[in-house]
N, C-alpha and C positions, 0 to 999 in steps of 0.2 A: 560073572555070570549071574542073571537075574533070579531070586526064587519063585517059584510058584506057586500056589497054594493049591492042596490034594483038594479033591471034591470029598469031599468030608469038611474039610474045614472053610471051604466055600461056602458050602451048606450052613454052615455054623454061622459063619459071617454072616450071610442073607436073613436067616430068620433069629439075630443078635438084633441086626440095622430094625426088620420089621417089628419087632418088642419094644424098643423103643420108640420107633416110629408110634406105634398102638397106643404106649401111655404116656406121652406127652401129646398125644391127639386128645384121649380121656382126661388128663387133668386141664389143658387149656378149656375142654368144654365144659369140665364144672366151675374153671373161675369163671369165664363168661357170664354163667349162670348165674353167680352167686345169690346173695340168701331171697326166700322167696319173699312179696310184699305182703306185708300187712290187708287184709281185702276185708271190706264191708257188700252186704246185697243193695241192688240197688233199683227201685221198681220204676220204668219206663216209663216217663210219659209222656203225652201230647204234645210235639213239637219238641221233645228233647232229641237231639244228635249225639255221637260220639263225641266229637269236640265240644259238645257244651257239655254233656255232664263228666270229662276229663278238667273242664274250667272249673267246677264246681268243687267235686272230690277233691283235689289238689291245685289249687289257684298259684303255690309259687314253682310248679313242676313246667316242666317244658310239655304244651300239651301235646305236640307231636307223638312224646316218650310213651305218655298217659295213654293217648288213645288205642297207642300198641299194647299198650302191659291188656289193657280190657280186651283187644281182639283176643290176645293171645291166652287170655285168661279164660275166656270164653268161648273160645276157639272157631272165634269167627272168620269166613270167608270172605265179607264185605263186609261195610259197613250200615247195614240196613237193619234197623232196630225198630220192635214195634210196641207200638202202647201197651203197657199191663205185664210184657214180660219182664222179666228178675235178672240181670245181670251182676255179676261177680265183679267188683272193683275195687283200687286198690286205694288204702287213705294217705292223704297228705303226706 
């Protein structure tokens, strides 16, 4: 004959499963994460783009990576940058 499990101990199970569930969600999103970069300011200018001053700051990085870490860093919505302003980037 098969056992059952009380609702008590259902209960137990369900929010045992969801604990774990919860911190192996949180420690995968801090390895993700991992350590922050290195960042210098960096003043905009005339005819500079994301991908050129991602080629500059870091010439052997993937500039794809680069141009992200600077949105994200900056917490840009696009990629629309203008003369004079100060952007957060990160070095080589």
């Amino acid at each position: 004959m098969p056992r059952y499990l009380t609702a008590p101990s259902r209960a137990l199970v369900i929010i045992s499963t969801f604990v774990v569930a919860l911190v192996l969600l949180l420690a995968s999103s801090v390895m993700a994460a991992g350590p922050e970069p290195e960042t210098v300011d960096y003043r905009v200018r005339s005819g500079d783009t994301l991908w050129t001053i991602a080629e500059e700051v870091a010439p052997e990085e993937d500039v794809r990576g680069v141009v992200s870490q600077i949105r994200h860093l900056n917490d840009l919505d696009t990629s629309l940058i203008i003369p004079g302003e100060t952007l957060i980037v990160p070095t080589g």
